[in-house]
C-alpha positions in Angstrom: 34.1 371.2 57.2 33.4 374.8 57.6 36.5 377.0 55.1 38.1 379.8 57.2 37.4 383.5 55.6 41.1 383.3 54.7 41.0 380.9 52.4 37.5 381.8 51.1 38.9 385.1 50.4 41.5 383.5 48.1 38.2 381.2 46.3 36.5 384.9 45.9 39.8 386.5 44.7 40.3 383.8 42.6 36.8 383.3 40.9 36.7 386.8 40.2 40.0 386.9 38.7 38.8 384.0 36.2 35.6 385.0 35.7 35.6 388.8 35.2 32.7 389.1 37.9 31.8 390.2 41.1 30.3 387.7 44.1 26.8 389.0 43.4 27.0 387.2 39.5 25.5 383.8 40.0 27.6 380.9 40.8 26.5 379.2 37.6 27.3 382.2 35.8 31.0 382.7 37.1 31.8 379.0 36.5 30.5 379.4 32.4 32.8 382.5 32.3 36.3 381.1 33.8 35.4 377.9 31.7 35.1 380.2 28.7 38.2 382.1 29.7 40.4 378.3 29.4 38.5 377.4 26.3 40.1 381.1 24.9 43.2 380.8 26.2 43.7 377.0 24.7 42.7 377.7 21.3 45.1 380.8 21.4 47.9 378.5 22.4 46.9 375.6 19.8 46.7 378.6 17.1 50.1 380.1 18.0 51.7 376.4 17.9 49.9 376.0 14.5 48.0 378.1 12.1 49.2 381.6 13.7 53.3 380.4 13.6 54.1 382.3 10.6 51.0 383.6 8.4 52.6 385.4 6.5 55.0 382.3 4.8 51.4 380.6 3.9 50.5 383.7 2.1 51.8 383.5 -1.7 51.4 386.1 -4.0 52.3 386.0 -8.2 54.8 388.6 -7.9 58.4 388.8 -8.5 59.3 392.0 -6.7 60.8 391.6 -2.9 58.6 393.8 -1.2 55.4 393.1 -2.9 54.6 390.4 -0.9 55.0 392.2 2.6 52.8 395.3 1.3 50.0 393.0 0.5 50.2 391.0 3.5 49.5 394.3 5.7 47.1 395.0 2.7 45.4 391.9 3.3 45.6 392.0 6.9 45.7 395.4 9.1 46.1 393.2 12.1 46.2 389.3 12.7 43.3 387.4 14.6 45.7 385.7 16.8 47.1 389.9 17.9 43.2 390.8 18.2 41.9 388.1 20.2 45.5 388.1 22.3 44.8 391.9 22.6 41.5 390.9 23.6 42.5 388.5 26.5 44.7 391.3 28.0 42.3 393.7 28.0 40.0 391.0 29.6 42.8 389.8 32.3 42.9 393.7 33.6 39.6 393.7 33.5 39.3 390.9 35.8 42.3 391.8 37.6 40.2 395.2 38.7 37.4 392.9 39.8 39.6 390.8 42.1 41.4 393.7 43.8 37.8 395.3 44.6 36.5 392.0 45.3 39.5 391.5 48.3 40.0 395.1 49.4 36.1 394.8 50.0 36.8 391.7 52.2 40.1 393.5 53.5 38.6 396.5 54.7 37.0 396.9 58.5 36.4 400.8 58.8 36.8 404.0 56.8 34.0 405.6 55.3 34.6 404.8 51.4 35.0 401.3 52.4 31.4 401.5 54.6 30.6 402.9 51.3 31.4 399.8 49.3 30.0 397.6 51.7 26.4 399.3 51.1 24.4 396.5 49.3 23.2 399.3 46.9 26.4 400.5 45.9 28.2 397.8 45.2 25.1 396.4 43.0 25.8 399.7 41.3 29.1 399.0 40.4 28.5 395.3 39.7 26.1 396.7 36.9 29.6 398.8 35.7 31.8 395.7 35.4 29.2 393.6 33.8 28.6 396.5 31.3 32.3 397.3 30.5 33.0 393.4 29.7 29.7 393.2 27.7 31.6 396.7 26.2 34.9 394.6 25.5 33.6 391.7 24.3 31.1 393.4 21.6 33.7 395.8 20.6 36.4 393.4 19.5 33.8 391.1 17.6 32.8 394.6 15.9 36.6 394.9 15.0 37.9 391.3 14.3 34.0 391.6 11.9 35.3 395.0 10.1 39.1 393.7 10.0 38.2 391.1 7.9 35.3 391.9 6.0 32.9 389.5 7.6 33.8 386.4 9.9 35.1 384.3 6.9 38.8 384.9 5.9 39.2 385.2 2.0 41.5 382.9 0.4 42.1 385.2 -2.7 42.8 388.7 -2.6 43.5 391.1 -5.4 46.6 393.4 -4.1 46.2 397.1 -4.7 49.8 398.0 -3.8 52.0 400.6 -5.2 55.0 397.9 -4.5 53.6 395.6 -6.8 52.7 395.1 -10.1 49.6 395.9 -12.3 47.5 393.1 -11.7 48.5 391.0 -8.8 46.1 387.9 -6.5 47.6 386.4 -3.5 46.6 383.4 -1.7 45.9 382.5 2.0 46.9 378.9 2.1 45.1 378.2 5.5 41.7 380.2 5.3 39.2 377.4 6.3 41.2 376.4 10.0 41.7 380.1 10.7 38.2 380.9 9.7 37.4 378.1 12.6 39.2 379.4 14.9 38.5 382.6 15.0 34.6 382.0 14.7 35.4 379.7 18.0 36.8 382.7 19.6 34.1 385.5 18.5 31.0 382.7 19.9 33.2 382.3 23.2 33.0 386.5 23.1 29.2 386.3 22.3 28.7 384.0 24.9 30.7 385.4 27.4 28.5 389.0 26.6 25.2 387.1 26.8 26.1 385.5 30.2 26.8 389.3 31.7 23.7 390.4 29.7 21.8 388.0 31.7 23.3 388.6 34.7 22.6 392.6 34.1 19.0 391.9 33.6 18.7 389.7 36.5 20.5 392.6 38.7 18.5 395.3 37.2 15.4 393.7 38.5 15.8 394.4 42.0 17.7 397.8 41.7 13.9 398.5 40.0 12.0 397.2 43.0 14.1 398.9 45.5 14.0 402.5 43.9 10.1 401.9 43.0 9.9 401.1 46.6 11.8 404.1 48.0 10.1 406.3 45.7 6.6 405.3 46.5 4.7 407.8 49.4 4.3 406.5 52.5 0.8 406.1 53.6 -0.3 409.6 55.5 -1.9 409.0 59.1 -5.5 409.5 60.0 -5.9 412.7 62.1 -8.6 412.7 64.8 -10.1 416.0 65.3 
């Protein structure tokens, strides 16, 4: 049974609002990223039920004074995981959002000349390089950041607190720094693989941007003249 452009307009829509890419990505390619996207999103909501609840009651410091602990919490950690990677699936959820409402208004549109723009098969390969590049750009930057946040992909269990709140010599201890070190390398290899997909899919799309401008740009062969 053949689907009316209606409702394959909502599938488009749809895929592209789960998978971050445009209907030129391969289908394979679309389906790893939206099932990356639920494998995110469930080991966010596991972590907030869980681990992520209230870090800062598992961290325990050897200090007496009432706002030593707080002060080498943010010490110990500028930002949470669960904030950067939630920060991370917002940025990723506009970012798909912007794919989805190019992806329709491109179905939408029947005449103007930016839209017969659009349309062009060169153009839009164009800007199908763009997205793929700005989500290989989010992904790699919040590994970078979650990597510099904590010092390396492993969350420390001790920590020596340099505070001005606390004493002289006080350590404080993360009482859950295995599980979060876990999840959080679950959520940076989802990032990496989500970033190698659109790498792939860049490289495949570059190909035949390279063929068509080698083509154009080649001289065409000059006629015989008969004297």
């Amino acid at each position: 049974m053949a689907m009316s452009p209606e409702a394959f307009q909502e599938v488009e829509t749809t895929t592209c609002l789960l998978s971050g890419a445009t209907s030129l990505a391969s289908r394979l390619s679309r389906a790893c990223l939206a099932v990356l996207f639920f494998i995110r999103f469930g080991i966010l909501l596991i972590g907030c039920r869980t681990i992520w609840q209230d870090e800062e009651k598992d961290f325990i410091c050897n200090s007496s004074k009432l706002l030593c602990k707080p002060s080498c919490f943010d010490e110990f950690s500028p930002i949470s995981s669960f904030n950067l990677f939630s920060l991370q699936m917002v940025a990723l959820l506009t970012h798909s959002l912007c794919v989805a409402c190019f992806s329709r208004s491109s179905y939408q549109a029947r005449e103007g000349w930016l839209h017969a723009q659009l349309r062009r098969k060169q153009v839009q390969r164009k800007l199908h390089v763009i997205i793929l590049m700005s989500r290989m750009f989010i992904e790699g930057i919040f590994i970078f950041t979650f990597y510099k946040v904590t010092d390396g992909f492993v969350h420390k269990r001790t920590v020596q607190c340099h505070s001005t709140l606390c004493e002289s010599l006080v350590t404080c201890t993360d009482a859950n720094p295995t599980i979060k070190s876990i999840f959080s390398m679950c959520l940076c290899t989802a990032s990496a693989a989500s970033a190698i997909i659109c790498l792939w899919e860049l490289v495949t799309s570059l190909q035949p941007m390279q063929h068509v401008s080698s083509s154009s740009a080649s001289p065409s062969p000059c006629k015989k003249q008969h004297f």
